[in-house]
VOGU-3710 file (C-alpha; in Angstrom, 3 decimals, decimal comma):
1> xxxxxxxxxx> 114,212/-19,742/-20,551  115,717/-21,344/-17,625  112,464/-20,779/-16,056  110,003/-22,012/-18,452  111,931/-25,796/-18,614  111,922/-25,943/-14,420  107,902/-25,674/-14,948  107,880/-28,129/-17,826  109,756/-31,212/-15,772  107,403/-30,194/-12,534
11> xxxxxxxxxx> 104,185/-30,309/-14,601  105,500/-33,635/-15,953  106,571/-34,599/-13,042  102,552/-34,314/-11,048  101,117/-37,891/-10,835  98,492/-38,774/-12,880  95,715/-41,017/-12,337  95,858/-44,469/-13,996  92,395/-44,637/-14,643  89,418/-42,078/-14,667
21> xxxxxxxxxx> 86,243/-42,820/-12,258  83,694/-44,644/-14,601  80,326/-43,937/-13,149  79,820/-48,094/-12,261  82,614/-46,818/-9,880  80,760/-43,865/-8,700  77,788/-45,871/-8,204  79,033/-48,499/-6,021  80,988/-46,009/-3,981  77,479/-44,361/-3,179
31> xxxxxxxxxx> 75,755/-47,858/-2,932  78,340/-48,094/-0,283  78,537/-45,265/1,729  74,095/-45,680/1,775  74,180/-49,653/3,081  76,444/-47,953/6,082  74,169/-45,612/7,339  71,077/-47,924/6,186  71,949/-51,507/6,102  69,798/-52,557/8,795
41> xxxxxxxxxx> 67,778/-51,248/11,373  70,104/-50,762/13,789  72,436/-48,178/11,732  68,519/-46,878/10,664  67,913/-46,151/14,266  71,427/-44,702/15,119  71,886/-42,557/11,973  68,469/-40,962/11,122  65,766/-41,979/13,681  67,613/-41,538/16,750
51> xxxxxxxxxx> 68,885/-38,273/16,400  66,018/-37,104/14,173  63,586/-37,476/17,033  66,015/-36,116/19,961  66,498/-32,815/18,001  70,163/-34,034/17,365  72,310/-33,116/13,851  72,020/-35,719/10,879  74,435/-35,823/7,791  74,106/-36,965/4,385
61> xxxxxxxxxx> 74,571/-40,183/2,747  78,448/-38,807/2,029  78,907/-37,045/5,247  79,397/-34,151/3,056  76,657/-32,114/5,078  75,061/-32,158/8,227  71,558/-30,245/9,442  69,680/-30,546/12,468  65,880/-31,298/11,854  62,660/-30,192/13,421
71> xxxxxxxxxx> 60,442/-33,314/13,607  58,499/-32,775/16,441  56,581/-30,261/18,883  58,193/-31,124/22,274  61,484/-33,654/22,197  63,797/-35,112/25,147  66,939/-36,617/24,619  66,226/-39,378/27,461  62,936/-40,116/27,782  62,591/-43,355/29,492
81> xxxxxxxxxx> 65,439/-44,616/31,848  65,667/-48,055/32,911  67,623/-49,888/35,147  67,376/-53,450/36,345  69,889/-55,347/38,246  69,559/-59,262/39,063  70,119/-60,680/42,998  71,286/-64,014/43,731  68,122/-65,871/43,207  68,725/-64,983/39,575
91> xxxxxxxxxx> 65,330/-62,744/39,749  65,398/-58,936/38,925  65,963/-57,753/42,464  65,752/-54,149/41,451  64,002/-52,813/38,712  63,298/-48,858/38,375  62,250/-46,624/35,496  62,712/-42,713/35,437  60,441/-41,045/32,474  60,416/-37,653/31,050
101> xxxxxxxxxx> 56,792/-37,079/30,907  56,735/-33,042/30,014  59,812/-34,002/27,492  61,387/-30,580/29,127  64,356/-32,495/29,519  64,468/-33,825/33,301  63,065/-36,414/34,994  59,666/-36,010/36,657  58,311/-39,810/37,293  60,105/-42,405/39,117
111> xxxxxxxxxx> 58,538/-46,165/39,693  60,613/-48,606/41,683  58,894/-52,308/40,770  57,417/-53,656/44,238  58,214/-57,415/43,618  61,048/-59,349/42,462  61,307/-59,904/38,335  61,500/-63,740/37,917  59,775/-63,687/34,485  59,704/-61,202/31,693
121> xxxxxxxxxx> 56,961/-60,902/28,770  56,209/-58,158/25,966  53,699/-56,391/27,936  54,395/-57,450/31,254  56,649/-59,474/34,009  56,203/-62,469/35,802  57,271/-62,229/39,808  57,592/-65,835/41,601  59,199/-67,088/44,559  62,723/-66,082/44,672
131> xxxxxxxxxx> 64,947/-68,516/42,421  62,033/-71,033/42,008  59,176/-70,872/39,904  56,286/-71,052/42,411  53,518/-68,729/44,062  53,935/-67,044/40,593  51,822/-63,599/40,029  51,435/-61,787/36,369  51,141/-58,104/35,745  51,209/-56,251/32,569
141> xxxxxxxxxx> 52,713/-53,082/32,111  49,815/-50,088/31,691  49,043/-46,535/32,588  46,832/-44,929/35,244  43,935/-42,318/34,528  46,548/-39,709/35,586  48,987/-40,653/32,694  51,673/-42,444/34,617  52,642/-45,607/34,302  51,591/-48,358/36,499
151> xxxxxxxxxx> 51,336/-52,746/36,650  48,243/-54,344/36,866  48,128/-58,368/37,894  46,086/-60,046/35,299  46,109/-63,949/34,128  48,740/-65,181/32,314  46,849/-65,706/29,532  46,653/-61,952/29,252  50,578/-61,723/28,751  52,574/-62,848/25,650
161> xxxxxxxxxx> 56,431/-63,777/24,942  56,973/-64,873/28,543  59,947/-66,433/29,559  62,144/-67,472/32,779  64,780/-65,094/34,025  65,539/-66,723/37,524  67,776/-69,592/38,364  65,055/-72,043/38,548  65,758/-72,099/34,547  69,763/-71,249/34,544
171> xxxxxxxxxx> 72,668/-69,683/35,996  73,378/-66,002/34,914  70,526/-65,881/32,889  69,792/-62,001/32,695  73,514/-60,815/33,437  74,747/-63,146/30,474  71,515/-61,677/28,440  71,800/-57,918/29,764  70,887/-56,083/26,234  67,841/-58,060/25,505
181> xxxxxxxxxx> 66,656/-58,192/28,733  66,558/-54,452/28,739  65,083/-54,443/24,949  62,087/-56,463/26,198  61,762/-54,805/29,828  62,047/-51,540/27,615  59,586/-52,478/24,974  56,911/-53,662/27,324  57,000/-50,054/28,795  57,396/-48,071/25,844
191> xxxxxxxxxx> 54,453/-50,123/24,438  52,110/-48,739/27,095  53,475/-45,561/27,245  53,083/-44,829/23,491  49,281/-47,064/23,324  48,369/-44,277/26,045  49,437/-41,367/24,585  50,056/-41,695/20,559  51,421/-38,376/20,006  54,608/-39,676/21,708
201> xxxxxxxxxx> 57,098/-41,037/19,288  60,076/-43,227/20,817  63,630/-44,806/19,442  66,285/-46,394/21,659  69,025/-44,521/22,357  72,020/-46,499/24,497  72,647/-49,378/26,571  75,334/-49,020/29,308  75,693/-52,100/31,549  72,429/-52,144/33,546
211> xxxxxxxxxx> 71,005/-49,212/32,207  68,838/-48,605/28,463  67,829/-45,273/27,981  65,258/-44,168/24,858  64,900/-40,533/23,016  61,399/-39,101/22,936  59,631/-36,857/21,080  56,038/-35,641/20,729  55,523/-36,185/16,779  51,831/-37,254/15,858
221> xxxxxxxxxx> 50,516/-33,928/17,018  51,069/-30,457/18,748  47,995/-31,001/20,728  47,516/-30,510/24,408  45,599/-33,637/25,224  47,131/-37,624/24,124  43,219/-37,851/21,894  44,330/-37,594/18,916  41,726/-37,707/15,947  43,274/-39,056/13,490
231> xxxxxxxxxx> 43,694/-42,162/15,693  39,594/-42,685/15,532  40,257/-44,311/12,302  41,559/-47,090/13,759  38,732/-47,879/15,654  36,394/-47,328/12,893  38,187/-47,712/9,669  34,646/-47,238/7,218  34,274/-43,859/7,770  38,406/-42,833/6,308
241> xxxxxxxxxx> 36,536/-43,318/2,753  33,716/-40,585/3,791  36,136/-38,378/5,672  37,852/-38,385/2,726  35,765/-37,523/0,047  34,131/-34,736/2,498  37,848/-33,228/2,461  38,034/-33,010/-1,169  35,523/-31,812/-1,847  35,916/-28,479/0,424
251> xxxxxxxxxx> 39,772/-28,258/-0,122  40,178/-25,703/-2,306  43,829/-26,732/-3,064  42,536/-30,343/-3,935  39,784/-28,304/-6,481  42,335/-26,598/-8,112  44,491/-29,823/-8,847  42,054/-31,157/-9,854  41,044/-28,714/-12,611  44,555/-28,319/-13,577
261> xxxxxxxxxx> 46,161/-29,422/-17,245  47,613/-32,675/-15,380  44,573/-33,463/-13,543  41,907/-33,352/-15,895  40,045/-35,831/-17,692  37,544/-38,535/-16,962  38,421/-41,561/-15,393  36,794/-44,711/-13,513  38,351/-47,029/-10,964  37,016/-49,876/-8,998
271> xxxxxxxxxx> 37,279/-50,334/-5,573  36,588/-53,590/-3,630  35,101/-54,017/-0,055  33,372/-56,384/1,811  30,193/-56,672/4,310  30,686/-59,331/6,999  28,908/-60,522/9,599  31,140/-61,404/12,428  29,835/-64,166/14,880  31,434/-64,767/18,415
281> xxxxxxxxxx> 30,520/-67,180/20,874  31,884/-67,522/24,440  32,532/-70,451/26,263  32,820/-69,853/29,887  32,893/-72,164/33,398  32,261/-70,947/36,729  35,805/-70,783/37,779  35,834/-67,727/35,086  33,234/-65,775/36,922  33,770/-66,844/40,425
291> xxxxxxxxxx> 36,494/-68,134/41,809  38,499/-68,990/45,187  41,968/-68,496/44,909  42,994/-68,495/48,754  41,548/-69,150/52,126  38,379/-71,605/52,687  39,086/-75,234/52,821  37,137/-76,741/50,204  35,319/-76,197/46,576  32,490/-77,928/45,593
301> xxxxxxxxxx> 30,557/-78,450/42,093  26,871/-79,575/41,613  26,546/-79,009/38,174  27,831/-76,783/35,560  26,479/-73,947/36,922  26,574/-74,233/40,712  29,213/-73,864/42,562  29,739/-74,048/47,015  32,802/-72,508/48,741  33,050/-73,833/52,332
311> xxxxxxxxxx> 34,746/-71,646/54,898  36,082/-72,903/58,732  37,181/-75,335/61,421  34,191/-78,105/60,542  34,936/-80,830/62,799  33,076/-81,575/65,707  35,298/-80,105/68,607  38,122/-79,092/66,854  38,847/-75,445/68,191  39,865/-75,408/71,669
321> xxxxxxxxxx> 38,564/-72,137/73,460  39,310/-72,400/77,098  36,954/-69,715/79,489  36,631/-68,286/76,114  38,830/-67,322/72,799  38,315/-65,986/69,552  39,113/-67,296/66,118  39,017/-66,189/62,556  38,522/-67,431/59,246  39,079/-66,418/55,979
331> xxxxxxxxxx> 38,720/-67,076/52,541  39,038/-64,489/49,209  36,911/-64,722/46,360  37,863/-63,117/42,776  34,610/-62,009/41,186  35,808/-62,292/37,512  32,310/-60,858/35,736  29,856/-60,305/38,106  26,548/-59,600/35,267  27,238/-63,910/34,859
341> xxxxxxxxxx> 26,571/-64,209/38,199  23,367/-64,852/39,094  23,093/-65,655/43,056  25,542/-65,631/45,698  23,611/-66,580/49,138  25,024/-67,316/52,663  22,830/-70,750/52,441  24,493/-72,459/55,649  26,057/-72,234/58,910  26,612/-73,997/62,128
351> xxxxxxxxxx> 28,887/-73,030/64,986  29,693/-73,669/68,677  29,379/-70,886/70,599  29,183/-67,496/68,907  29,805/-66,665/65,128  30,636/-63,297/63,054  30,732/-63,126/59,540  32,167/-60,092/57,682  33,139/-59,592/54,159  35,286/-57,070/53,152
361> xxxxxxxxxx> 35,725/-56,017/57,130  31,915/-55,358/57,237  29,966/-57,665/59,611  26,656/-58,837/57,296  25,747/-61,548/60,227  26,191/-62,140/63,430  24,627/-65,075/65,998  23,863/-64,518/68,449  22,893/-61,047/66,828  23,573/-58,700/70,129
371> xxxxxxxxxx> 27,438/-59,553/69,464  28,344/-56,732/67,150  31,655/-55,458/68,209  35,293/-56,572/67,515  35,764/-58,028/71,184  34,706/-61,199/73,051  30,814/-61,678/73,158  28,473/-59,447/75,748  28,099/-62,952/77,560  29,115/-66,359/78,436
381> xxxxxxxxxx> 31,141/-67,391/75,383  30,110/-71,808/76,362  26,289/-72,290/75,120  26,714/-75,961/75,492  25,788/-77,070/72,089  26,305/-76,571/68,069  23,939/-74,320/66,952  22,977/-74,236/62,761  21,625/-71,273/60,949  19,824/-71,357/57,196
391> xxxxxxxxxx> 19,631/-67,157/56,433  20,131/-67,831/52,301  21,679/-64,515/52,911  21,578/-62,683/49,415  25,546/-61,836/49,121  25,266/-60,175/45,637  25,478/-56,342/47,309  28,822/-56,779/48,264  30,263/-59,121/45,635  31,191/-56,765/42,817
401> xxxxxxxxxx> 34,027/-57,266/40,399  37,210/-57,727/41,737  38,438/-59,903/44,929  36,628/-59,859/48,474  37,448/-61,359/51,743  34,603/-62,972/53,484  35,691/-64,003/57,214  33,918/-65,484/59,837  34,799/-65,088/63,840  33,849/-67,528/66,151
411> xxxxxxxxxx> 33,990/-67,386/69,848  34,424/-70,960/71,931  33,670/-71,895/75,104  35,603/-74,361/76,055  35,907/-76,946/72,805  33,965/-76,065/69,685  34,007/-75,491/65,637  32,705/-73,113/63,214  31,359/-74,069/59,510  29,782/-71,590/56,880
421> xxxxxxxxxx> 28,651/-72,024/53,313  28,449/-69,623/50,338  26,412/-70,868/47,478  26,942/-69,334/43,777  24,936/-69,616/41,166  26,074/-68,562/37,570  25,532/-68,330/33,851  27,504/-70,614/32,533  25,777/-70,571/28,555  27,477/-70,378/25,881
431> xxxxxxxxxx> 27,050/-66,304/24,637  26,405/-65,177/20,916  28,208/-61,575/20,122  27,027/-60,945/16,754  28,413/-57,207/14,609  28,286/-56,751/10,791  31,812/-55,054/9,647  30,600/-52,681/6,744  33,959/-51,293/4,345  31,635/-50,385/1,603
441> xxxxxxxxxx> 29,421/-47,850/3,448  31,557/-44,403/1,727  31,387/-46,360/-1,314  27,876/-46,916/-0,728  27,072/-43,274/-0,072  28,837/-41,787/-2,926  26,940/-40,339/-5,366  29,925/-40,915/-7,889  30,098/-44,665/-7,124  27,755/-47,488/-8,500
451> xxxxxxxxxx> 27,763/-51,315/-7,548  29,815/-52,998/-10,358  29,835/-56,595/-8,504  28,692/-58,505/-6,005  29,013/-62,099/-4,519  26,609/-63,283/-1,514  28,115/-66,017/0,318  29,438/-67,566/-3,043  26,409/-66,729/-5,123  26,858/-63,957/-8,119
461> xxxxxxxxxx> 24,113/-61,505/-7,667  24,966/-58,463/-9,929  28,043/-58,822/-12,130  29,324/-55,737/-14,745  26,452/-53,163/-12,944  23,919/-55,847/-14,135  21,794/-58,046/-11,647  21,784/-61,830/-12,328  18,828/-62,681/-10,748  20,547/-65,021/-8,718
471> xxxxxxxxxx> 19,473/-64,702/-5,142  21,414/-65,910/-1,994  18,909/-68,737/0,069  19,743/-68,000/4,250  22,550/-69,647/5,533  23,027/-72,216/8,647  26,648/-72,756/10,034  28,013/-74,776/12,375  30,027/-71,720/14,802  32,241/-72,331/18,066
481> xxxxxxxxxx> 33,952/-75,542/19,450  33,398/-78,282/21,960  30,211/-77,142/23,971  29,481/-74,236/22,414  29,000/-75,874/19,430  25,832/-74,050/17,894  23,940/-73,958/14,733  23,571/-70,164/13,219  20,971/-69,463/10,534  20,875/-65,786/8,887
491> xxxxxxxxxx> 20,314/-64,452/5,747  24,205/-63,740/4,833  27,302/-64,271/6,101  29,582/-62,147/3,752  28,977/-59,924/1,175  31,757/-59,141/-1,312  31,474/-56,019/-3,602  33,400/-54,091/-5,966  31,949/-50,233/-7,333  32,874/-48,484/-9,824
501> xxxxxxxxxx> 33,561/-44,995/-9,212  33,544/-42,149/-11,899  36,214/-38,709/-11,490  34,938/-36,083/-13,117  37,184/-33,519/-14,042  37,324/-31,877/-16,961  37,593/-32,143/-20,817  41,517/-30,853/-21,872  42,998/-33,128/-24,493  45,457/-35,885/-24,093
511> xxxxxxxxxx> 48,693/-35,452/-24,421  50,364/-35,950/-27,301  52,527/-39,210/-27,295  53,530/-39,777/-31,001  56,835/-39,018/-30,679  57,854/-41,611/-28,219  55,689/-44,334/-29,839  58,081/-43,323/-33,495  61,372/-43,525/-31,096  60,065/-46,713/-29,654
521> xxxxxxxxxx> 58,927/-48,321/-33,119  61,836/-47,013/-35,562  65,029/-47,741/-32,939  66,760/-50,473/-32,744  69,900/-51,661/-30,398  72,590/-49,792/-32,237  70,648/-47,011/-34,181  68,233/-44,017/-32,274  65,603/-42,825/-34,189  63,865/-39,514/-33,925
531> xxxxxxxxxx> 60,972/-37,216/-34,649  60,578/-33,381/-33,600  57,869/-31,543/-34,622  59,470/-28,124/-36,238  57,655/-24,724/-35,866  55,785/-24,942/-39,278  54,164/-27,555/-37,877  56,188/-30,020/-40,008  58,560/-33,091/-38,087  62,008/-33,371/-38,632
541> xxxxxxxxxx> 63,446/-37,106/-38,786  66,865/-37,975/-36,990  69,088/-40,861/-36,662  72,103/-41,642/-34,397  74,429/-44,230/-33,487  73,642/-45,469/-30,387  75,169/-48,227/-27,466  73,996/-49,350/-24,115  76,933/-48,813/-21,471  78,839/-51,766/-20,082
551> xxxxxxxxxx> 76,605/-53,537/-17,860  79,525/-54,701/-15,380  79,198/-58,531/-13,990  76,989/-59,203/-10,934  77,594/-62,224/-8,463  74,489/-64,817/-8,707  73,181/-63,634/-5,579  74,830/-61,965/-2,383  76,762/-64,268/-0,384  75,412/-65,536/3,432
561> xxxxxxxxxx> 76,299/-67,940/5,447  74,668/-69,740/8,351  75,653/-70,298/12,210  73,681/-71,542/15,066  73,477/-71,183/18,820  72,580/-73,239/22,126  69,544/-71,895/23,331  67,783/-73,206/26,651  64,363/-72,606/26,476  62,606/-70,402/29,371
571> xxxxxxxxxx> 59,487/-70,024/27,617  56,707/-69,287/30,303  53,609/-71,032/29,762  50,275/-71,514/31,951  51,358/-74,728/32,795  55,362/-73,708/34,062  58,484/-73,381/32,240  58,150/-75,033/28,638  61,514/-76,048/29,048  61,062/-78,047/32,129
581> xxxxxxxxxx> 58,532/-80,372/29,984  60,907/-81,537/28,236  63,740/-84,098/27,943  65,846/-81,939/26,317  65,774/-78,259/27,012  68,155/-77,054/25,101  67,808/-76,296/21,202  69,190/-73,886/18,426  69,246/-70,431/17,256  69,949/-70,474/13,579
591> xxxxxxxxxx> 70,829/-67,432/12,056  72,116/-65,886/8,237  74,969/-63,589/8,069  75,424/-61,098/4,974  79,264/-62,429/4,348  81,768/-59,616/4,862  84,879/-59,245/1,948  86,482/-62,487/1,017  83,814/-64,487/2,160  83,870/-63,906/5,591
601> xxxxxxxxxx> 81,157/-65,593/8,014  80,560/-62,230/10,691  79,165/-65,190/13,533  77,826/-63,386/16,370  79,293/-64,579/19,823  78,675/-68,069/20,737  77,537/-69,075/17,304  79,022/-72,066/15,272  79,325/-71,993/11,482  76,728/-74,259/10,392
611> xxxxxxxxxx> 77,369/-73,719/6,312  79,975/-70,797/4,430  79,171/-68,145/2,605  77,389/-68,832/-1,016  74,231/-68,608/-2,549  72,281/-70,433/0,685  68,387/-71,496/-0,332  66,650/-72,541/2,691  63,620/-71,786/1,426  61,747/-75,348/1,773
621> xxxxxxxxxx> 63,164/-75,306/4,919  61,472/-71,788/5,465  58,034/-73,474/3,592  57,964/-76,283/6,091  57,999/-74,151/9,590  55,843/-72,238/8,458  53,344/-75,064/7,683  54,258/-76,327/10,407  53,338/-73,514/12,743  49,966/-73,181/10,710
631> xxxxxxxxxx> 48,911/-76,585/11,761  50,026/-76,605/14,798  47,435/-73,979/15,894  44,227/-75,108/13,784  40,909/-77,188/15,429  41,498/-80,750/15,843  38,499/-82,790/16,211  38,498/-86,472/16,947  35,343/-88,574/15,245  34,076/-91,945/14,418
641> xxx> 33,857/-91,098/10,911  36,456/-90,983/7,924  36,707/-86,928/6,594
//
């Protein structure tokens, strides 16, 4: 007995719970424990891409379980290593990226950047003049035949996102910016890396000081080679509606599907495409197809098309030889498109005493023509007078795309000069590129599809299967800008269409959907009414009470609040540093905060709280930089006349 009351005051004594879980609780405990693995993309990338990718273990929403997934045929858990470190000049004095190319786990490719970073951009770098931004040269980021990665110099206008690193914009600018410095040094790389090869899939994985590394894996395919086929459709996205009728039709899992209880039925839907015919024209200038960009002394223009480069010490007298003494000349030209360039002719010369010219390092002239070698001439360098040559010298052999020295060597006899003249000739007219983009080819060949609707340039010409008799008249437009300014006649311009395509399937009957159309018509807000069909084929009515759970109270919206930051702007442009254009060239980040508990602004570092936590609308705001932006990159025109 004694016994028994001991367990009675202990089970009395356990504590109880004031209040069961209601399942509102349950539900915001998992809404929760979901916005901290998911909230963003950062806890995306750490939680479930990251390790996902490197082969690495991933838990639940709850952290209840964990299992380690299989996404891909090859992975590495460092793919991609990169490390830059800034010098004193405020440039990116050492810049080197390790890659994993056979993603076996080690490093096998190592690039050490050959010039100093004083720029970066999202596919490339900038490299200037230490600390200054002069002498600049552009690369962008890219991959040799080989696989490996590599920089190419290209024109600025070939790069995008640029902006100043070095102290001709600031003070500390990439150690007080290290993590998205890295981010956009990283993504420039991983961008060429993954555009080469799109079976490679890549996240970020850490930044330590200096140093961002990125996990790997080969994901889009188990293939050998980086050609993947399903990557054709992106070149030529009309033939995905072919392809994919052509599948069905021999799948024999899509056939059975198909003739299954769900599946059958007849059915029609429409699909909408387009046929347009897309019109390019190109403006060019001769300083796009030829140019001289160091060396020579002088440029000349006599017209729109003609261009002279002029090479040498012209002035009467103005070398001074001695007995005899050599001197060279030199000039490089960048052939930018060499099919718009029509002529390219050594047209004139003159020199005092002896004269070489070479291009590339091979000698194409020489006068007198027995000097042929490297040295001093096979006789008396003085020949007393200036002496003028007119070859017209067809240069065109040796001027193929890229950039090409041409040099000239005189020899001088006491005083003398040297003077040579390359004449181009180019096409500078405006070119017409003309394609038609066709998305309603598959439809088009489908023997289940039939035009529904059509619309030619603006004109109806079959509407509901049914022709109008309506025909479209041919077209002119006014196409291009400025000078290339032309007038386009054709019979269309843009065809819109819609078909209407039939599925086939089979002949089951429809479901039967009485009984939720009586629950729907015979239930009200309180009371749940029923019908069940009972095996005599009879139905069997029920009613119940019946009451919607507590809904809870919601806040009006989620709170935010909204900081801002100094930001100097580096922006790179073809013109300089945006930032040095203007009188002020500092402005503001804004930025909007999800508030934390008790209304809590979470300001990054170096922000100022611009407005609390509330309901924040900004959308007006949002309307009117957006607008502006818009505008700001449409034609202007300027004319005499009110539009």
């Amino acid at each position: 007995m004694r016994k028994r009351a001991l367990l009675l005051v202990a089970a009395f004594s356990l504590p109880v719970p004031l209040h069961a879980q209601t399942a509102e609780d349950r539900a915001r405990i998992a809404a929760e424990a979901a916005r901290a693995k998911s909230a963003d993309s950062d806890a995306i990338l750490g939680h479930y891409v990251t390790p996902g990718l490197a082969g690495e273990s991933i838990s639940t929403v709850d952290s209840s379980r964990t299992f380690t997934p299989n996404l891909a045929c090859q992975k590495s858990a460092t793919l991609l290593e990169l490390l830059a470190q800034p010098n004193a000049s405020g440039d990116i004095g050492t810049l080197s990226i390790s890659r994993d190319r056979d993603l076996d786990g080690s490093f096998d490719e190592a690039m050490t950047v050959p010039v100093p970073v004083s720029g970066i951009c999202a596919n490339g770098l900038i490299s200037c003049a230490p600390g200054s931004w002069n002498a600049c040269r552009f690369f962008r980021w890219d991959t040799a035949a080989s696989g490996s990665l590599k920089l190419t110099e290209v024109e600025l206008t070939d790069l995008a996102g640029c902006y100043c690193v070095n102290n001709s914009c600031g003070t500390n600018l990439v150690w007080g910016n290290m993590a998205s410095v890295l981010k956009d040094l990283g993504g420039g790389v991983v961008g060429a890396l993954t555009t080469s090869d799109p079976r490679i899939g890549v996240a970020q994985a850490s930044i330590e000081g200096p140093v961002i590394r990125y996990t790997g894996a080969q994901t889009t395919s188990c293939a050998s080679q980086p050609q993947v086929g399903a990557t054709a459709y992106k070149a030529n996205p009309n033939v995905i509606a072919g392809d994919a009728y052509a599948a069905a039709q021999g799948s024999s899992l899509f056939q059975a599907l198909s003739a299954s209880s769900t599946g059958t039925g007849r059915s029609e839907v429409k699909q909408s495409c387009s046929v347009m015919r897309q019109i390019t024209l190109e403006e060019t200038s001769v300083d796009k197809i030829i140019d001289r960009i160091s060396g020579g002394y002088a440029t000349t223009m006599s017209g729109a098309d003609s261009v002279s480069f002029l090479l040498g010490s012209p002035r009467d007298d103005s070398l001074k030889g001695g007995s005899c003494q050599l001197f060279d000349f030199a000039m490089t030209l960048d052939v930018k498109d060499p099919d718009r360039l029509l002529s390219a002719v050594l047209s004139h010369y003159y020199m005092d005493d002896w004269i070489q010219v070479r291009i590339d390092g091979e000698l194409i002239l020489s006068d007198l023509s027995s000097w042929t070698g490297e040295g001093f001439p096979p006789a008396k360098c003085e020949r007393k007078k200036t002496w003028h040559g007119y070859p017209a010298l067809d240069l065109k052999p040796w001027l193929t795309r890229g950039q090409h020295v041409i040099s000239v060597r005189v020899a001088v006899g006491n005083e003398g000069e040297v003077f040579a003249q390359i004449d181009a000739k180019v096409d500078a007219s405006c070119r017409v590129s003309e394609r038609i983009v066709d998305t309603c080819s598959g439809y088009a060949a489908n023997g289940a599809c039939r035009l529904a609707d059509e619309e030619v340039d603006g004109v109806t010409t079959f509407r509901n299967g049914v022709g109008t008799g309506l025909t479209s008249l041919a077209q002119s437009r006014l196409m291009g800008t400025g000078a290339c300014m032309t007038r386009i006649s054709r019979d269309f311009f843009e065809r819109r269409r819609s078909y209407a395509c039939t599925v086939e399937l089979g002949t089951t009957p429809q479901p039967d959907l009485s009984r939720g159309a009586y629950i729907i018509d015979h239930s009200t807000e309180t009371l749940l009414a029923d019908r069940v069909r009972t095996a005599d084929g009879g139905h069997s009515l029920t009613t119940r009470n019946f009451a919607l759970p507590d809904r809870g109270s919601v806040n009006a919206c989620e709170p935010i609040c909204k900081t801002r930051k100094a930001q100097a702007n580096s922006a790179a442009a073809p013109d300089g540093v945006t930032g040095s254009k203007q009188t002020n060239p500092t402005g503001w980040d804004f930025f909007y905060h999800a508030c934390q508990d008790s209304n809590v602004c979470p300001a990054g570092e170096g922000e100022e709280l611009v407005q609390g936590c509330g309901c924040i609308d900004d959308f007006p705001e949002a309307v009117v930089m957006m607008q502006t932006v818009r505008l700001g990159g449409a034609d202007m025109i300027c004319t005499g006349a009110v539009r």
